[in-house]
N, C-alpha and C positions, 0 to 999 in steps of 0.2 A: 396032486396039487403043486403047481409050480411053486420056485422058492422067490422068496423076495427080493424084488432087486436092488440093490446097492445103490444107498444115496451119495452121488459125487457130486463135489463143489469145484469149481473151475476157476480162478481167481482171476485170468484174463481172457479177451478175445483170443481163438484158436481159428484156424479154417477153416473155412464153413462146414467142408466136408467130413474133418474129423470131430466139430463137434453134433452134428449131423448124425455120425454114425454112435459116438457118443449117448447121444439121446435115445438111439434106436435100441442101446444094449443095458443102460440104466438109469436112474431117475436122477439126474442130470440138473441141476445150479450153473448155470451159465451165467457169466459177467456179460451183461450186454454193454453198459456203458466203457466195460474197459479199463475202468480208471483202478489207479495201484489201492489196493483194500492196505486202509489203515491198522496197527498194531489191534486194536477190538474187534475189528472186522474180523481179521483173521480170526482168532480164539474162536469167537463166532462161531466160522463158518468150522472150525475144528469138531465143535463142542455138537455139531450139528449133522455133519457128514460122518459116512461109514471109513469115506477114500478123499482124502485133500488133492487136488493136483494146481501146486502153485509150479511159479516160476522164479528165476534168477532175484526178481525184482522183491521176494518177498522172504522175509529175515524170518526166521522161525527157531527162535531161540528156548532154553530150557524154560523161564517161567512161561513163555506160549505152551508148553506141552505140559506141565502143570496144569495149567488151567484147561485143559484141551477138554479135559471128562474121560471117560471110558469106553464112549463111541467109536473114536476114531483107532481105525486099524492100519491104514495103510496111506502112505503121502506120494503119491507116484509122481514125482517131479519132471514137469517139462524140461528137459535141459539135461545137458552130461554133466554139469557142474554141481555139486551139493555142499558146497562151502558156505551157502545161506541157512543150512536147516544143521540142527546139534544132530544128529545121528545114534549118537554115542547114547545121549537121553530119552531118543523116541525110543529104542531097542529097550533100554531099560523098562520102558512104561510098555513093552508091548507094540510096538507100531514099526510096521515095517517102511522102510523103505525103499523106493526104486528109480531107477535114472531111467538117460536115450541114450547112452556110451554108443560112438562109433559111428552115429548117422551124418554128423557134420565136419570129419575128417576132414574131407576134398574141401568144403567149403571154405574152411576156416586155414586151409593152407593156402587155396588161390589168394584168399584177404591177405595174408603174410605175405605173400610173392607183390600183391601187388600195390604193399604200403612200402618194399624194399626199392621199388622201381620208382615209384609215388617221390619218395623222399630223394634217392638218388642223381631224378632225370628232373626233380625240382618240376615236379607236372602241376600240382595246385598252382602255384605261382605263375606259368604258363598259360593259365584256363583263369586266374584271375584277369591279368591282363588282357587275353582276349576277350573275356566279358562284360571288362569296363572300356570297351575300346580304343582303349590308348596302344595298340600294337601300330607299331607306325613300318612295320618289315622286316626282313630276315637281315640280320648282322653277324659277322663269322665271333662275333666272343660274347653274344645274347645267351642267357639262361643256361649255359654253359655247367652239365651237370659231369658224372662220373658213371663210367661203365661198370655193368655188375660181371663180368666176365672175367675170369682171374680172380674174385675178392674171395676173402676167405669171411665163413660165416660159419660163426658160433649159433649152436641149436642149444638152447635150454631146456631141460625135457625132451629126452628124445624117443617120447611115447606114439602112439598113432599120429598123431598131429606132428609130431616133429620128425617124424618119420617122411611122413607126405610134403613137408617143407621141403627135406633135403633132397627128394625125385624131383621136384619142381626145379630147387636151385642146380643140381648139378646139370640139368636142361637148358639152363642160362649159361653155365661155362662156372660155376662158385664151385671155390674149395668147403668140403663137408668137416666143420668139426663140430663135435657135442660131450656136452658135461649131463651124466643122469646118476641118477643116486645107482643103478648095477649098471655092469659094460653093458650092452647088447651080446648077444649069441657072436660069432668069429663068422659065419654064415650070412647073418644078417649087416654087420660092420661093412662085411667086402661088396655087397650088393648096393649099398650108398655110398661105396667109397670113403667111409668116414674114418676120422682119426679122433679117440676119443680122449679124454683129458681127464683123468682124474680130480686135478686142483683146477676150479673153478675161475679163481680168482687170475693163474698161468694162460686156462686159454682165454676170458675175454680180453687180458691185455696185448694178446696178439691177434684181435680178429678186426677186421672191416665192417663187417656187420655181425649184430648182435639179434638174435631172437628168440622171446620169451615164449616159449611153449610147456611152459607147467604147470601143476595145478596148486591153484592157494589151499595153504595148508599153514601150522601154526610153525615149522619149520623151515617153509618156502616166504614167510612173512620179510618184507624189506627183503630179501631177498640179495636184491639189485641196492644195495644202502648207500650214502655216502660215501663210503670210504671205497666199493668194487666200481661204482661208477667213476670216481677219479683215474681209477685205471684203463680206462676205455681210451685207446688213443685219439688224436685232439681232434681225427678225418673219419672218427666211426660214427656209426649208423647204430642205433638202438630201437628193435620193433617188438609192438608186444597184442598180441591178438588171444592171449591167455585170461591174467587175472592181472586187473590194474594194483592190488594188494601185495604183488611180489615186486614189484616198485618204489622207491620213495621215493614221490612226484614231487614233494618241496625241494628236495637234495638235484633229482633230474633238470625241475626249472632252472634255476640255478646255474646248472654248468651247464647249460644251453645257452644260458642269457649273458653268461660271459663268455662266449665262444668257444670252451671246450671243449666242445662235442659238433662232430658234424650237421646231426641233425637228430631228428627220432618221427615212428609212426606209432601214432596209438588209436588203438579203436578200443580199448578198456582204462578205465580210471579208478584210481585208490579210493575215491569216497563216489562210486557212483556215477548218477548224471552231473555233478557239481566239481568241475571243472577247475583246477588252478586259473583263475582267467589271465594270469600272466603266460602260460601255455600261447594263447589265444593270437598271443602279440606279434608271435615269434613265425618269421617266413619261410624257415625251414625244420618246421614241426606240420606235420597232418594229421588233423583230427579227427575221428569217425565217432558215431555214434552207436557203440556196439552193434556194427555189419557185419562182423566173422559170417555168421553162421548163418546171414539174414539172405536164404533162398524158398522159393517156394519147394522146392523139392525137398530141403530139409524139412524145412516145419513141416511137409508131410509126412516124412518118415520118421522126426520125432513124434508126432501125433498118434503114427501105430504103434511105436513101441508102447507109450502110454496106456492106449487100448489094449494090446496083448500082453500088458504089465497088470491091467485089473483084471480085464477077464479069466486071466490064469491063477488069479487070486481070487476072484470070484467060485472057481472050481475048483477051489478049495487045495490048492500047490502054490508051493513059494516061487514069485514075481522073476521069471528071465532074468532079471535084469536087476535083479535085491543088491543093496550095498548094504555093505558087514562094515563096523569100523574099524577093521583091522585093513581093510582094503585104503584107507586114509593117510 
């Protein structure tokens, strides 16, 4: 007699394909309309399902896992990021969980490459004017931006993701520095060319551009605060394709808006989709709407992990892909 299959809840749209195959391998809650499940919704679908699989978008904090019941075993998270879900409290109650680490590398370093170019070569401000049609011809001192060749760029976290920033940038002609909590291997250093920095606070006051590539954590928190961004010299560039939480976007606005700062690229923000709308204002700031990672080929292959993250739970072995909190 076959065993029973595992009730999974889906909290948003997936590709059709992977929830497709989804459906084919369990009993399957699919979000058709999409829309982000409020704080009860979720518990809900907890308190209901064997296997949760949310996303970035949805906060799963310890009284949610209280409330959860005793059903739920496993939260296989779409996404490498697990800064939304307590960890530490699901393991406690029993409930594993699991990432997509690794799938959106490439993507989310092209995004970096090309929010440094973006801001640099001042290309929104280019593509605005051409679309309100006020280009009236080419003039030798128009939109007149700065070359990335020769600049030196600090890598923040210099993990897979910041790894593949600095293959990209020394491609352009960029000097490689990065600050991570261990050196790299002496192997891996001479193969990016990189020079690494111990004190944080030494190399961004000497870099050109700056790029956030770490993960929010209760120690990567502000981060970037106040007082490290005053040290960013008054022609640097600040990008951040990571977590908008290792930023202070009040403190950043600020020295944007009194000139400060060159410029900055973000496609993540500290509270979300809600936006400093003095951000907004400013003509050498570009905003994305968290694109890192937004390829079709990614969310495909976050979508297998996800599936070979239950099914391997399903037969009863711990998930590829488990985060421990010690891995935090």
């Amino acid at each position: 007699m076959p065993a029973e299959r595992l009730s999974v809840v889906v909290t948003r749209r997936l590709p059709e394909v992977v929830e497709t195959r989804l459906s084919e391998l369990f009993n399957v809650e699919l979000s058709v309309a999409d829309d982000k499940m409020s704080r009860e919704d979720l518990i809900r679908a907890m308190q209901r399902a064997d296997v949760l699989v949310p996303t970035v978008t949805d906060r799963i904090d310890q009284g949610m896992l209280a409330a959860a019941g005793d059903r739920l075993k496993l939260i296989a998270n779409y996404g490498a990021g697990v800064d939304h879900i307590d960890v530490h409290t699901a393991r406690q109650r029993g409930i594993l969980v699991s990432n997509t680490p690794g799938v959106v590398t490439d993507d989310t370093a092209d995004m970096t490459m090309a929010l440094i170019l973006a801001v640099t070569r001042r290309i929104p401000e280019g593509l605005a004017v051409m679309q309100s049609g006020q280009w009236e011809g080419w003039t030798p001192t128009a939109f007149l931006g700065g070359r990335v060749g020769g600049r030196r760029l600090g890598i923040l976290g210099m993990g897979r993701i910041g790894q593949a920033v600095a293959t990209r940038a020394r491609a352009f002609g960029m000097q490689i520095h990065y600050h991570n909590r261990t050196r790299l291997r002496p192997e891996v250093e001479a193969a990016h060319e990189a020079t690494y920095w111990e004190s944080l606070d030494q190399m961004i006051a000497r870099m050109d551009v700056v790029s956030i590539n770490c993960p929010h954590t209760p120690s990567t928190f502000h981060l970037m605060n106040a007082r490290r961004l005053k040290l960013l010299k008054k022609d640097a560039v600040i990008v951040n394709t990571s977590r908008g939480e290792v930023i202070d976007e009040n403190a950043l606005t600020r020295q944007l808006r009194a000139g400060e700062l060159a410029g900055a690229g973000l496609d993540v923000f500290e509270h979300g989709h809600e936006i400093n709308p003095r951000l907004r204002e400013l003509s050498n700031v570009v905003l994305l709407p968290h694109m890192g990672s937004a390829t079709v080929e990614g969310r495909m292959e976050m979508g297998e992990k996800v599936i070979i993250n239950i099914k391997t739970f399903a037969d009863g072995h711990r998930p590829p892909d488990m985060v421990v909190p010690s891995m935090l």
